[in-house]
N, C-alpha and C positions, 0 to 999 in steps of 0.2 A: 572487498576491493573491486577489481577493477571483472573480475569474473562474474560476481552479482549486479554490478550498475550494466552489464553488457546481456546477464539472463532477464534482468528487472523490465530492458526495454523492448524484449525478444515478443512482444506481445502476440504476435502471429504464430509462434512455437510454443505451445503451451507445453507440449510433450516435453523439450525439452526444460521449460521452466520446470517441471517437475521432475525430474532428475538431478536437477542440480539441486531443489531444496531438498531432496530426501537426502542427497550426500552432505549439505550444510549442517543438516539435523543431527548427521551425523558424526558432527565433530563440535562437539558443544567448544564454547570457546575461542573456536575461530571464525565466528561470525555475528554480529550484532545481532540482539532478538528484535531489534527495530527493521532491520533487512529481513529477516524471517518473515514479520506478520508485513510487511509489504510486498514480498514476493508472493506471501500464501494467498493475499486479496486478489494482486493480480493475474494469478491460477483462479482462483475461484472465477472472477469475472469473465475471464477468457472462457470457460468451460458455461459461464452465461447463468450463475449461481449465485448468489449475493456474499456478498466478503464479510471476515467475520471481527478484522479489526482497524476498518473506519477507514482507511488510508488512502484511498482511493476516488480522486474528486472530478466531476465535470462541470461544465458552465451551465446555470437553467438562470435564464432572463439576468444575463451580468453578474450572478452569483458563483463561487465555487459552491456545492454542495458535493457531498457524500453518496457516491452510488450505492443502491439498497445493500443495508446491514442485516443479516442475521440477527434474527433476538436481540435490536436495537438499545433496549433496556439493562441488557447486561454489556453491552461493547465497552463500558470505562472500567469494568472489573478487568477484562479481559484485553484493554489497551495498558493496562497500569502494571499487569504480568508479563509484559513485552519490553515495560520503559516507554513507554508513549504518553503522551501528555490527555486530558480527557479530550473526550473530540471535539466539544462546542468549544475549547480553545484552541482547537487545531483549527477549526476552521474560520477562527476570527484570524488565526493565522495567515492562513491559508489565502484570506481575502483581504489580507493586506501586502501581501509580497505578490511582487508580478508574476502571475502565473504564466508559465512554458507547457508548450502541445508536445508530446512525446512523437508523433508521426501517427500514432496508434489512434489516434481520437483519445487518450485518455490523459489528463493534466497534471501536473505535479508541480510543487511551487521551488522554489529558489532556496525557501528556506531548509537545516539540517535536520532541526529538532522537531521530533512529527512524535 
């Protein structure tokens, strides 16, 4: 709820971005695993890592794309055990719903289903 859309945009507190998903982790249940693997990318990114399930998009020449993925080649095994859709259709997604700037420089679209 309203505790993860408020850690998701903390993009400058990564510390505590990780606090709160080890406590998430911690309660299977009461948290989407869609908010999981997007909190987790957005820790990895912040710590300046590459994220490891896609979620995570910027603008290069009027495109959304994907900030580097870890082992790019396994991310749809590893989006599909989250509930995430494959990413070449996230990101046709992606670039077709008006994308919004978080303040953080990093983007995220409109859309729910990621």
């Amino acid at each position: 709820g309203s505790l993860w859309l408020l850690t998701q945009h903390a993009s400058a507190d990564v510390s505590l971005q990780k606090v709160v998903l080890s406590k998430l982790r911690d309660r299977p249940g009461d948290i989407d695993t869609v908010e999981i693997a997007m909190l987790t990318d957005r820790i990895l990114l912040g710590e300046g890592k590459p994220q490891v399930y896609g979620t995570q998009f910027h603008e290069v020449h009027g495109k959304l794309v994907p900030y580097k993925i870890k082992d790019e080649k396994s991310v749809d095994a590893r989006r599909a055990k989250m509930g995430l859709m494959p990413l070449a259709d996230y990101q046709c997604a992606m670039n077709v719903s008006p994308p919004t700037t978080d303040g953080g420089g990093q983007t995220s679209s409109s859309s729910t289903d990621h």
